[in-house]
C-alpha atoms as one frame of an Amber mdcrd trajectory, in Angstrom:
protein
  60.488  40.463 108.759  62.845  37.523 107.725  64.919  35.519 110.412  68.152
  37.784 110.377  65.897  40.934 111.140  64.218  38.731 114.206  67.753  37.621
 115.514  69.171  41.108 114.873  66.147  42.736 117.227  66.182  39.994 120.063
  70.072  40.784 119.865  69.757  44.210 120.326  67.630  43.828 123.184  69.770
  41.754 124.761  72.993  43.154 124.514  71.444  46.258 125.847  69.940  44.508
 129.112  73.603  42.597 129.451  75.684  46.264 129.262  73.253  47.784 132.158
  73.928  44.514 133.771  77.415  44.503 133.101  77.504  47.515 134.756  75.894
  46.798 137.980  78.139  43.623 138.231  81.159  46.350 138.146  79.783  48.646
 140.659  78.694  45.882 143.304  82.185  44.399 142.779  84.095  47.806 143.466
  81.728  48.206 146.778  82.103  44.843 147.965  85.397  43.372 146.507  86.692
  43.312 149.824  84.072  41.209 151.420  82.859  38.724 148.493  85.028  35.829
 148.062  86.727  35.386 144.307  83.982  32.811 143.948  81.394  35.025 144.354
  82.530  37.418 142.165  82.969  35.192 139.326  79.327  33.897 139.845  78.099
  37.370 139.784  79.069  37.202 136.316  76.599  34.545 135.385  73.417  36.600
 135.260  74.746  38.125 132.411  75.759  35.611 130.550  72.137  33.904 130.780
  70.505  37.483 129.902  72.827  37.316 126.449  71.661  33.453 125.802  67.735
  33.400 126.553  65.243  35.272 124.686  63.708  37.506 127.039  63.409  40.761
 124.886  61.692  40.270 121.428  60.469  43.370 121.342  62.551  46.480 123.486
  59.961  49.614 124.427  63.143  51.450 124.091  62.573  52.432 120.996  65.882
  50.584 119.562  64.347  49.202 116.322  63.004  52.340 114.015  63.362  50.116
 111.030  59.978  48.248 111.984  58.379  52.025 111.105  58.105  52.711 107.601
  57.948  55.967 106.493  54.836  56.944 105.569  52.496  60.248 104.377  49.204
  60.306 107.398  46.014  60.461 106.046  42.986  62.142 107.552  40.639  59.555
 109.444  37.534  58.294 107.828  34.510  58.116 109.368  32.631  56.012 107.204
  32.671  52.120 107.794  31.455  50.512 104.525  32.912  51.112 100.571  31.241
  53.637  98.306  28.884  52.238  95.265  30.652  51.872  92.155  31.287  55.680
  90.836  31.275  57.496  94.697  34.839  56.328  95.278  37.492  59.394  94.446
  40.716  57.213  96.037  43.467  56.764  93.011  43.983  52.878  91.404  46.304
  51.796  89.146  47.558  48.391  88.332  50.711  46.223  89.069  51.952  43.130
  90.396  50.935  41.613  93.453  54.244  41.462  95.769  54.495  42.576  99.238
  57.545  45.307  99.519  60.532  43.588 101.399  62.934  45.877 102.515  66.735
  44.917 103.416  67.880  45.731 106.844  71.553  46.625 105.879  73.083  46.443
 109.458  71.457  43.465 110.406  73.484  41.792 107.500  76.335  44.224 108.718
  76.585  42.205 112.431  75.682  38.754 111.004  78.769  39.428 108.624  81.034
  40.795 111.671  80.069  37.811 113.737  80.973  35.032 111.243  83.842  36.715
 111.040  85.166  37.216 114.829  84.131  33.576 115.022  85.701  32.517 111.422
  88.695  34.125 113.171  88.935  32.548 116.406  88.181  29.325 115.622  91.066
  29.437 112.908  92.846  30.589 115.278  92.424  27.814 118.047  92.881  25.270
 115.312  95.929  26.984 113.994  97.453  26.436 117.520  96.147  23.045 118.806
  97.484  22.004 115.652 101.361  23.597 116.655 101.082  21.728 119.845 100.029
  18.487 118.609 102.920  18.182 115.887 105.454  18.536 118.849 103.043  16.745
 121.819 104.761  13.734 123.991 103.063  11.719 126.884 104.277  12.145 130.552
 106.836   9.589 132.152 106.347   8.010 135.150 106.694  10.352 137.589 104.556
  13.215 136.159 101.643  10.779 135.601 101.788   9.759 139.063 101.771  13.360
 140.124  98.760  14.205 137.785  96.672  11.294 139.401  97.291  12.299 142.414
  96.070  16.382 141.966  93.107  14.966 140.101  92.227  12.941 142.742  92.451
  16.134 145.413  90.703  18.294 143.043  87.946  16.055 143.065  88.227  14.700
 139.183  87.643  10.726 138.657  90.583  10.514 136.751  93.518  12.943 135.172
  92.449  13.777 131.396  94.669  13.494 129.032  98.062  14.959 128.821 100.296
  16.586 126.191 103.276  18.226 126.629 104.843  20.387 123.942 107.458  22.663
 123.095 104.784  24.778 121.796 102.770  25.427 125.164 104.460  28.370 127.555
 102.084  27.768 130.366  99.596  25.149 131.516  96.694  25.027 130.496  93.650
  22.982 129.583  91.283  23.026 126.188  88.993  20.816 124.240  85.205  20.100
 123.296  83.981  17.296 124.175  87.083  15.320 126.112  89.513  17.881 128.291
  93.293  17.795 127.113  95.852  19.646 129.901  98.106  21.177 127.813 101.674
  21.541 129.737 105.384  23.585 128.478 108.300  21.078 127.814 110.176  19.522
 130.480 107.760  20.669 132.844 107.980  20.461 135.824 111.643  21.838 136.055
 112.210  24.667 137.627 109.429  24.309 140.172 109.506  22.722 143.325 107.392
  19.762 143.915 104.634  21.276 145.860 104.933  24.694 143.678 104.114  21.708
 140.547 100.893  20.372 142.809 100.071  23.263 142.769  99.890  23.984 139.409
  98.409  21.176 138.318  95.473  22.045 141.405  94.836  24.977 139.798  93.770
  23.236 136.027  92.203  20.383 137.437  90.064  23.210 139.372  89.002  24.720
 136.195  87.880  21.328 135.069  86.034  20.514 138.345  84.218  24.168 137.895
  83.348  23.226 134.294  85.009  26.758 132.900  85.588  24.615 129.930  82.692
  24.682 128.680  81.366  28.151 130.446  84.835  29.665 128.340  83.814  28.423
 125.085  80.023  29.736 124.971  81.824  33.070 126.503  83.641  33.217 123.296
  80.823  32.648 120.919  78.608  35.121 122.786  81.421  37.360 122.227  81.834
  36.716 118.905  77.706  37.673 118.442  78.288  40.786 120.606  81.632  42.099
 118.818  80.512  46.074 118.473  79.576  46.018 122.036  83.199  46.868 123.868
  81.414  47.199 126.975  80.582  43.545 126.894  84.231  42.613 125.595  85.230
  44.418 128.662  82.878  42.920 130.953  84.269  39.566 129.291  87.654  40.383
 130.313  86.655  40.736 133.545  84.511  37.622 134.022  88.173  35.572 132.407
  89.855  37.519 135.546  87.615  36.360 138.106  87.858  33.159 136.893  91.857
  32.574 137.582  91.085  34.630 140.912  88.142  31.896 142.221  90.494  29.197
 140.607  93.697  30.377 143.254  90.742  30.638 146.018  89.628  27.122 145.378
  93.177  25.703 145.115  94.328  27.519 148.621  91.091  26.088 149.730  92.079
  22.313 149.340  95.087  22.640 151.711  94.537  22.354 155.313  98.427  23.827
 155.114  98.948  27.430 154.519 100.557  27.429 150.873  99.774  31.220 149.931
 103.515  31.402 149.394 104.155  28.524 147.689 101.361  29.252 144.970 102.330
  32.799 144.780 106.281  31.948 144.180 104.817  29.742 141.409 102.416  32.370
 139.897 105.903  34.776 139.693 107.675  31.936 137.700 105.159  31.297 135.300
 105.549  34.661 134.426 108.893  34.893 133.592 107.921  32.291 130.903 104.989
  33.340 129.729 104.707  34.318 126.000 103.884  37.834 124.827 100.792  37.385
 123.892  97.887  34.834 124.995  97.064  31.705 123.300  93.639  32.125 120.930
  90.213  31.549 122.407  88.992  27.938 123.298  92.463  27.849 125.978  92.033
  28.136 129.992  94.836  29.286 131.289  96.439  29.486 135.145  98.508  32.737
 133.256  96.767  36.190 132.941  99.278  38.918 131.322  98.954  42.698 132.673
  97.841  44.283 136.012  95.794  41.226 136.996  98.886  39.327 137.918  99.468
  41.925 140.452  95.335  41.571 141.733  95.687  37.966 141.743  98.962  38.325
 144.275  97.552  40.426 146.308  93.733  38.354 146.784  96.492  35.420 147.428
  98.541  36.975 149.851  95.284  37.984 151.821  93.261  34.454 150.753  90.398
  33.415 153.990  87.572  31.404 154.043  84.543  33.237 153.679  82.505  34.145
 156.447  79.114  32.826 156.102  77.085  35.777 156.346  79.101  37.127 153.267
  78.274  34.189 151.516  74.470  34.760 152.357  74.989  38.410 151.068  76.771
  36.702 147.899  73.914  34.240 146.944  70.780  37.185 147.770  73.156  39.054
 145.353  73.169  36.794 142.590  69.501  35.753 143.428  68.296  39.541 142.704
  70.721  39.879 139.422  69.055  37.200 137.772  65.855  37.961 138.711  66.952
  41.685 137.843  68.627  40.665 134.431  66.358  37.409 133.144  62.922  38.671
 133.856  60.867  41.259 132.253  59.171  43.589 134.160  55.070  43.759 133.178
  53.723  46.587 130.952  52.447  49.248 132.548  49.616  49.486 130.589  46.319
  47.846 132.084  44.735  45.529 129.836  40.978  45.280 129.966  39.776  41.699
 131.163  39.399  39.908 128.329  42.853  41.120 126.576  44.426  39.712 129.817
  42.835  36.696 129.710  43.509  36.371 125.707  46.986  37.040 126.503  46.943
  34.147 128.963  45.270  31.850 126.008  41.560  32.980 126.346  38.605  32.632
 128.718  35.210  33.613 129.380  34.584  37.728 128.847  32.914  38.636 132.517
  31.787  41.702 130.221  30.359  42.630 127.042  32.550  43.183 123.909  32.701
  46.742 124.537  34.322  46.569 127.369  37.169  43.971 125.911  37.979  46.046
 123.046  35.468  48.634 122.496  33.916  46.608 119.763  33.536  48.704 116.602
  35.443  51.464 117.634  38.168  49.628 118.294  39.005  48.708 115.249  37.593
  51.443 113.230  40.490  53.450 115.152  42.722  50.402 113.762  41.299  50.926
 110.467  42.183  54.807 110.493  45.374  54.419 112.117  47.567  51.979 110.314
  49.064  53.165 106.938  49.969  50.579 104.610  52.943  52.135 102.789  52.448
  50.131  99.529  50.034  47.814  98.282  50.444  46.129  95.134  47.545  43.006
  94.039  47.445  41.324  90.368  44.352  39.383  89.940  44.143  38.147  92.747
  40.927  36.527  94.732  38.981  39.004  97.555  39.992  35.913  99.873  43.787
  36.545  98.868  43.061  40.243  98.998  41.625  39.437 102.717  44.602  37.424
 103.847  46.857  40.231 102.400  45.080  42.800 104.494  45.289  40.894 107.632
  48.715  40.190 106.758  49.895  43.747 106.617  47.902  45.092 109.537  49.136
  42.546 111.972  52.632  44.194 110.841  51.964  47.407 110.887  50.587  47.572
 113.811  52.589  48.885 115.826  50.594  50.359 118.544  49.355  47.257 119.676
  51.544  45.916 122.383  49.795  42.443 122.653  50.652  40.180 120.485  47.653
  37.810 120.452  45.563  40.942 119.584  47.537  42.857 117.017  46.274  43.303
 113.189  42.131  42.762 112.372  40.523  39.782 111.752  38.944  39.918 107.781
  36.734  37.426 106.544  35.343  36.951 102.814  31.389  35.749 103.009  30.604
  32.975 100.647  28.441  33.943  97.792  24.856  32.689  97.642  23.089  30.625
  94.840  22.430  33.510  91.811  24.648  36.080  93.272  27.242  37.606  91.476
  30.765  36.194  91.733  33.402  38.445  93.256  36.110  39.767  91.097  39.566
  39.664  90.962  41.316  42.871  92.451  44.150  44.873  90.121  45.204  47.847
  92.060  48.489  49.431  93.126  48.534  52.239  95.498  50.825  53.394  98.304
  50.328  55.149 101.732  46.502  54.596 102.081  44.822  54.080 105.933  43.484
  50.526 105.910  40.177  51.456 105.653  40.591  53.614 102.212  42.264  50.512
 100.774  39.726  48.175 101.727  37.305  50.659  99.853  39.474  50.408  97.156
  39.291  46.333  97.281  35.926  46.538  97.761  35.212  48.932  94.987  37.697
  46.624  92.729  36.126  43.486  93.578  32.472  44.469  93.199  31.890  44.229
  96.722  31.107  45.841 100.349  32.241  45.780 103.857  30.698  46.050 106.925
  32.618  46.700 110.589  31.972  44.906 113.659  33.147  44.364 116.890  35.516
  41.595 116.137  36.067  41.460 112.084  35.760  43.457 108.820  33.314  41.612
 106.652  33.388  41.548 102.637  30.350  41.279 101.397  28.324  40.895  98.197
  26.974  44.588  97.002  23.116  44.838  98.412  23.612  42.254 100.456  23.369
  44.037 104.302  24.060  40.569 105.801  22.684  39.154 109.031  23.681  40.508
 112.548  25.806  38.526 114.551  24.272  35.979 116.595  23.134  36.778 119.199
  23.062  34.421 122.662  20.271  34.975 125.429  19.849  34.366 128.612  22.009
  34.682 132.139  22.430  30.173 131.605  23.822  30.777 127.935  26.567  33.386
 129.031  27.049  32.950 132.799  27.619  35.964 134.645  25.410  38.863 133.420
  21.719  39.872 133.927  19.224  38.138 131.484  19.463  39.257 128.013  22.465
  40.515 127.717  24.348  40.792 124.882  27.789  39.044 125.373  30.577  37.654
 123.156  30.770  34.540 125.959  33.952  32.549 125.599  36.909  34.045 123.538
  38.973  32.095 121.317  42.440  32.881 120.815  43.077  31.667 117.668  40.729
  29.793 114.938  42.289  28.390 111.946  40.174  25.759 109.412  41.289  24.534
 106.321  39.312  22.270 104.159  37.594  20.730 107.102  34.328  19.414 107.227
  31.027  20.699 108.921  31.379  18.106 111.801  35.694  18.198 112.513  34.927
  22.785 112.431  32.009  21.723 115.231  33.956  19.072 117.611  37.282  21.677
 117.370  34.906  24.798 118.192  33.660  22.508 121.214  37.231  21.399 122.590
  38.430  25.054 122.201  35.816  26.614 123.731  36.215  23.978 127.165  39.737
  24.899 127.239  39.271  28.875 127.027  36.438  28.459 129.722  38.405  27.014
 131.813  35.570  25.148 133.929  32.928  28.233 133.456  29.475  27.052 131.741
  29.898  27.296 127.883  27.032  27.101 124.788  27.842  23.604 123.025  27.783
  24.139 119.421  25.110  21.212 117.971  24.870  20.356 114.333  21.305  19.895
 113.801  20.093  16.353 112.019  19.344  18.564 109.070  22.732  19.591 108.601
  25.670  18.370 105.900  28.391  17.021 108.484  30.665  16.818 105.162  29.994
  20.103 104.187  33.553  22.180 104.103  34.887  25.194 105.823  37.023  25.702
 103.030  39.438  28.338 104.738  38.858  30.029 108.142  41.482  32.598 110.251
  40.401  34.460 112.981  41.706  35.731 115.901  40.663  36.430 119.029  36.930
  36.249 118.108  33.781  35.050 120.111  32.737  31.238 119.991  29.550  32.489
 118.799  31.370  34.505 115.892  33.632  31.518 114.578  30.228  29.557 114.531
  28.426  31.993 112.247  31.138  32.110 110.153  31.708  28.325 109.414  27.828
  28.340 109.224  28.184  30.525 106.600  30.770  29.640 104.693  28.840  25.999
 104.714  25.527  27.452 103.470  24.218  26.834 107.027  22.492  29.327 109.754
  22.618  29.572 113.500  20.230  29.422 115.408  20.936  30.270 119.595  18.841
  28.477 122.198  19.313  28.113 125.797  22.899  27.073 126.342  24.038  25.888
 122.829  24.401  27.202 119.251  22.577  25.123 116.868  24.094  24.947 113.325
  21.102  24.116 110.838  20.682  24.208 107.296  19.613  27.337 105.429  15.900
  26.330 103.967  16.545  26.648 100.379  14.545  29.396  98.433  11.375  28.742
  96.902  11.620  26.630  93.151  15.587  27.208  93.855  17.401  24.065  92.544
  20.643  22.515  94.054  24.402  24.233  93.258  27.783  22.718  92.911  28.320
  22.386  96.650  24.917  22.569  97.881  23.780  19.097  97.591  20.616  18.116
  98.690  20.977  15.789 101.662  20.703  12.172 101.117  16.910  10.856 101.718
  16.746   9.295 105.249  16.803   5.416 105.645  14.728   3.748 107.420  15.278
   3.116 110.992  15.565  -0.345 110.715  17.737   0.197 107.402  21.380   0.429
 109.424  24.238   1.961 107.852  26.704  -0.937 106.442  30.128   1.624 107.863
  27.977   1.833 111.211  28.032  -2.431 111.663  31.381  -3.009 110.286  33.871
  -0.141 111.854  34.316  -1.641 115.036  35.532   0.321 118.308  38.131  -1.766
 120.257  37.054   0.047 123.912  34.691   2.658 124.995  34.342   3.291 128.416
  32.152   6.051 129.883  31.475   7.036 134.015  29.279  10.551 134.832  29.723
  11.487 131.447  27.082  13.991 128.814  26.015  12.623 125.643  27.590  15.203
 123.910  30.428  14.136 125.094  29.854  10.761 124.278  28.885  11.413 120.924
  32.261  13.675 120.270  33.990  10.546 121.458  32.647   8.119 119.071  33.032
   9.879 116.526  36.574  10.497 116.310  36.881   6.641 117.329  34.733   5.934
 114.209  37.078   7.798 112.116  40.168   6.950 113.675  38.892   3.065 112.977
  37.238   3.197 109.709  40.189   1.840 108.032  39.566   3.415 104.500  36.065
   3.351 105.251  33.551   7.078 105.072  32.458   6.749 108.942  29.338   7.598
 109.719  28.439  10.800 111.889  26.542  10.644 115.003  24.969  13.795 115.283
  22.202  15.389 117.832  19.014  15.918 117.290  16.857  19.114 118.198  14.399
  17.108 120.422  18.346  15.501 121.879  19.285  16.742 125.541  22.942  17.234
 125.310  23.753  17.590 128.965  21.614  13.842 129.919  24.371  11.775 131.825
  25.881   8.533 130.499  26.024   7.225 133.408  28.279   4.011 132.828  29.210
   2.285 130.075  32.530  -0.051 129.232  32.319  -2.260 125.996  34.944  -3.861
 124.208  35.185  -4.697 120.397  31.927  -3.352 119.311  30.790  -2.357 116.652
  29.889   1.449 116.536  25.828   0.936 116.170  25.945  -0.953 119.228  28.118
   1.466 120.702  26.050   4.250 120.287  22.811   2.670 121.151  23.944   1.643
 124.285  25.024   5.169 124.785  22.019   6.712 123.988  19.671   4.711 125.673
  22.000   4.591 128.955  21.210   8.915 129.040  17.232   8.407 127.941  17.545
   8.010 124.203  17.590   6.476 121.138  20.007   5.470 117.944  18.079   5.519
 114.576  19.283   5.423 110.865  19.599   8.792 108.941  20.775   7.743 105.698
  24.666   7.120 105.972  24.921   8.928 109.376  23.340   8.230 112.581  21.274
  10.141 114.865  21.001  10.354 118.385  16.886  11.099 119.328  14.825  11.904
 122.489  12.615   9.160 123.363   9.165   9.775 123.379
């Protein structure tokens, strides 16, 4: 969905929240016109206008949108969860080009081209007139610009703003962006008396003081966006009306003098005057044509100051719209635990995967469910094909009212050395389930799938692939009895890209702290026999187990897991008997001697390390990103833990300055009980005997 079609349902939304507002406003204002004060009422107004400018709706359960459905022929539900061999499949092929369908929403473009227009329109319009009264505009004499300082001085104004008077203005008024410009009829003030002038001149200078400048100008662009909504054209109307009324209330306010008759004789001269028709938008006015004039009288005639337990009753009013109009009430649907807490950015699952999303049947009702209307692929990679599936069913589905958890995660496994290399997928079909075209994929590409609880898997044909790992023990996932199968912490959101081995490891690590939020959490080690360069070449998941994301990057790196008490140890595969070396696979380098240091290690030199109470992995994580962040051009050597390593032995205190990063880390390690030795370009960090 492009950015119109995003604007177009957020506006939707909100336009329909502001006309049940709008609404409201207009009943509590018929029950309690009498009591509220014109102030009030105008203010009532403003819940509206913040429901029409913040995005609280991007999505309406109202069922506003029925574009975002595609039409679409149901399929029965499958209730197999891997492809068929080559020859078992019976689902149609054919081949085309590989291009998503797009589809135009014609009314979106409809109200985008209504809008520019209203506000094409109006904003000719206001130029069309400022422009009239500047070619006739003169200054004030003497007199006038004494009065003017003086009523911007009682209004509460620093100064008066500046003045033009013109045979093309009918009634006072003010305008402008950025710098206020009163606007006042020629040879005013003739024909008023010189407190009916005051007046006046109270009553702009009010609208400045109450910023309605400004408030007036986004009124008129919001009701340029909302022009097929009368309602809220009405309700607009209404606000401008309130307005003049709160302006009269604050200028009979000033006076310790009763001047109700005074300002009302002027109101009734100004409208003999007036023009026909009111001056374009971007102009506040003291004038209002129609049966408001006769309103405005009478809420004159009858002006008091407020009693204070109205104005109580006023502010709990405008307290409950906004809370009414700007928040959005929760969905009533219960989430299980760990959708809540993914929702909130992730944490530790108090139980088992089933319970979070009912693991493989979960998505297997996913897989059954969504319909992909077309689907159209031209030699393209399974890993395209993947990212176009996940694509696709985070789109369609529609059922899915979290965001963080809609679509399925699909992930490619790397080939091994002497299997077969995927192929590239040619198919066009329309209105298959998701799981009927990922058979056809699968059967395209010369490959299988497998289902489980938190991805679809592509996989090589006759390879079964290893099970998930799996973590033991109550002190590896906190919380449940020994044994037990859990997914532990939950990451929201995993995305690698041509990283290495070592950057995939320390981001698994700082994502996993921050979705445990303080709970115990398995460290993920690389083990001394591991490739720290090695690359996760491309990596999206969502919502997936730490332990998952591990495996995968293990994979995809020609690496294994293995799960011990409290951490997930990422080793290297042991290669295959007589097997030789692959593009990719490179044997690592043969270790050093200890005494043999790394030339990167002496000259990359940290400018300050300091460490209180802290673990060695922690240390470790820390020098290494200072090691790259210094190496100045330099390949930095890794520090990495090995097996016999305690991860969790304190550092109890160390502060160095300007050293280079072997001394660093030897210092480190044998503050927490260990040792720094040589391992070929890379350093490792070892128990001491």
């Amino acid at each position: 969905m492009n950015v119109i079609e995003n604007v177009f349902e957020w506006l939707l939304a909100a336009t329909l929240r502001a006309s049940v507002l709008a609404v409201l406003i207009l009943c509590i204002q018929m029950v309690l016109r009498r009591w509220l004060s014109a102030g009030w009422r105008h203010a009532l107004w403003l819940p509206m206008v913040a429901v029409l400018v913040l995005p609280v709706l991007p999505e309406t359960p109202f069922g506003l949108f029925p574009l975002k459905r595609e039409a679409v022929v149901e399929l029965p539900k499958m209730e197999v969860m891997a492809a068929e061999g080559p020859g078992e499949s019976s689902s149609p092929a054919a081949a085309s080009v590989a291009k998503p369908e797009t589809k135009v929403n014609y009314l979106a473009l409809l109200w985008l081209t209504g809008a520019c227009g209203v506000m094409g329109a109006g904003l000719l319009g206001y130029r069309t007139n400022l422009a009239r009264v500047r070619a006739a505009a003169t200054g004030p004499d003497r007199d006038l610009a004494e009065d003017l300082e003086v009523a911007a001085l009682q209004a509460g104004l620093a100064r008066a703003p500046q003045v033009m008077i013109s045979s093309a203005v009918n009634s006072p008024a003010v305008t402008g962006f950025l710098r206020p410009v009163l606007l006042l009829p020629e040879g005013f003030p003739e024909g008023f008396s010189k407190e009916e002038a005051r007046l006046i001149l109270l009553h702009e200078f009010c609208h400045l003081k109450r910023l309605d400048l400004p408030l007036n100008w986004l009124a008129c662009v919001l009701q340029a966006i909302h022009w097929f909504n009368p309602l809220l054209w009405f309700a607009f109307a209404r606000m401008r009306a309130d307005r003049e009324a709160a302006c009269d209330a604050r200028v009979l306010s000033l006076d310790m003098r009763d001047r109700r008759s005074e300002y009302g004789g002027a109101l009734l001269k100004l409208q003999c005057v007036a023009p026909t028709r009111a001056m374009s938008l971007g102009f506040v006015g003291i004038f209002e044509r129609g049966g408001e004039m006769k309103a405005r009288i009478r809420d004159i005639s009858t002006h008091r100051r407020g009693h204070f337990a109205w104005q109580a009753v006023g502010g709990a009013i405008l307290t409950g719209l906004m809370l009414f109009g700007v928040t959005r009430a929760q969905d009533e649907t219960e989430l299980p635990t760990a959708d809540r807490a993914e929702a909130e950015g992730g944490s530790v699952a108090p139980e088992g995967a089933n319970k979070m999303t009912e693991g493989v049947s979960y998505i297997m009702n996913k897989l059954n469910k969504i319909v992909v209307p077309s689907a159209e692929l031209k030699d393209a990679t399974l890993k395209e094909a993947a990212e176009f599936l996940m694509t696709r069913a985070r789109d369609l589905d529609v059922e899915e009212k979290n965001p963080a958890l809609k679509g399925v995660n699909v992930v490619v496994k790397d080939l091994k050395e002497g299997q077969p290399a995927y192929r590239n997928v040619t198919l066009n079909v329309k209105n298959l389930t998701l799981i009927k075209l990922m058979q056809e994929i699968a059967k395209h590409a010369g490959a299988r799938f497998k289902v489980d609880d938190f991805a679809v898997t592509f996989l090589p044909e006759g390879d079964k692939g290893d099970d998930f790992v799996k973590i033991p023990g109550a002190s590896a996932v906190p919380g449940g009895p020994e044994g037990a199968e859990k997914p532990g912490v939950i990451l929201a959101r995993v995305d690698f890209e041509e990283v290495s081995l070592m950057e995939a490891v320390q981001q698994l690590n700082t994502m996993a702290k921050e979705a445990a939020k303080g709970e115990p959490v398995p460290r993920v080690v690389l083990d001394g026999s591991g490739d720290p360069a090695a690359k996760v070449r491309e990596l999206r998941l969502r919502n997936i187990p730490l332990s998952i994301a591990v495996k995968y990057c293990a994979e995809q790196t020609k690496h294994r897991v293995v799960a011990r008490e409290g951490e997930l140890r990422i080793t290297r595969e042991p290669a295959a008997p007589g097997a030789k070396a692959g593009a990719g696979d490179q044997a690592p380098e043969k270790a050093k001697p200890e005494n043999e240091i790394p030339e990167a290690a002496m000259k990359i030199i940290i400018p300050k390390v300091e460490y209180e109470d802290s673990s060695l992995a922690d240390a470790v994580d820390f020098l290494n990103l200072k090691a790259k962040e210094h190496a100045n051009g330099m390949e930095a050597p890794v520090i990495v833990l090995d097996a016999s390593a305690d991860p969790a032995a304190r550092v109890r205190e160390i502060r160095i300055r300007n050293a280079p990063l072997w001394v660093v880390g030897t210092y480190a390690a044998e503050a927490a009980g260990h040792k720094l030795v040589a391992d070929g370009k890379n350093l490792r960090v070892v128990k001491k005997p």
